[in-house]
C-alpha positions, 0 to 999 in steps of 0.5 A: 503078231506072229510067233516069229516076230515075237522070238525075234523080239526077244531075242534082240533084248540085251544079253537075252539068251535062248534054248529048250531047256523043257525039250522042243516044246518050249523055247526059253529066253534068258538074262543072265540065265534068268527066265524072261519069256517062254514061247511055245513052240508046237501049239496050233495058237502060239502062246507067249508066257511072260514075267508080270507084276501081280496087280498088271497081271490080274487086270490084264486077265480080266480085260483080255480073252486071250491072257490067262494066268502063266500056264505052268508058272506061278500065276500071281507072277506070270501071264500066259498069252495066246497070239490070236491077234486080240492083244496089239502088236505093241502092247505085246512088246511092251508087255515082253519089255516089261518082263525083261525089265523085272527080271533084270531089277531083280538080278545083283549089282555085279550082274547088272554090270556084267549085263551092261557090258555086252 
């Protein structure tokens, strides 16, 4: 999957919102100004760092070459992964997915409504 494809993705998620909040080498997806996904932005090998509960993200990065722990986040909760093409297209979605869905379980009611009204 190309970075594109995956900026793409992201952004087409209810309410996801982007910027560079860390200058033009990250750009940073948001709901309900909580961080989902960042994808790095200047990288020869794009990168894609994601939200992920702590047990998926162990297995994950013991099963793929490409996932490491979050570069630059709290690596029991976040996983970094480098676009080579080792992790399918799919798996990367459901993967982005399934960030998003954390992040918004963990946002308030009121906020989840809010969120249901865009």
């Amino acid at each position: 999957m190309q970075k594109v494809d995956i900026e793409k993705h992201l952004s087409g998620l209810r309410g996801s919102e982007s910027s560079y909040p860390f200058g033009p080498e990250a750009l940073v997806f948001k709901v309900m100004g909580k961080m989902f996904a960042l994808v790095s932005q200047l990288d020869d090998i794009p990168r894609v760092t994601l939200k992920c509960a702590p047990a998926d993200g162990e297995v994950l990065t013991s099963q793929f070459k490409s996932i490491t722990p979050g570069y630059y986040m709290n690596k029991r909760h976040w996983i970094t992964i480098l676009l080579t093409g080792e992790v399918s297209e799919s798996m990367l979605i459901e993967l982005a997915n399934g960030s998003y869905s954390l992040v918004v379980s963990k946002l308030t009611k009121s906020k989840k409504q809010e969120l249901e009204q865009i």
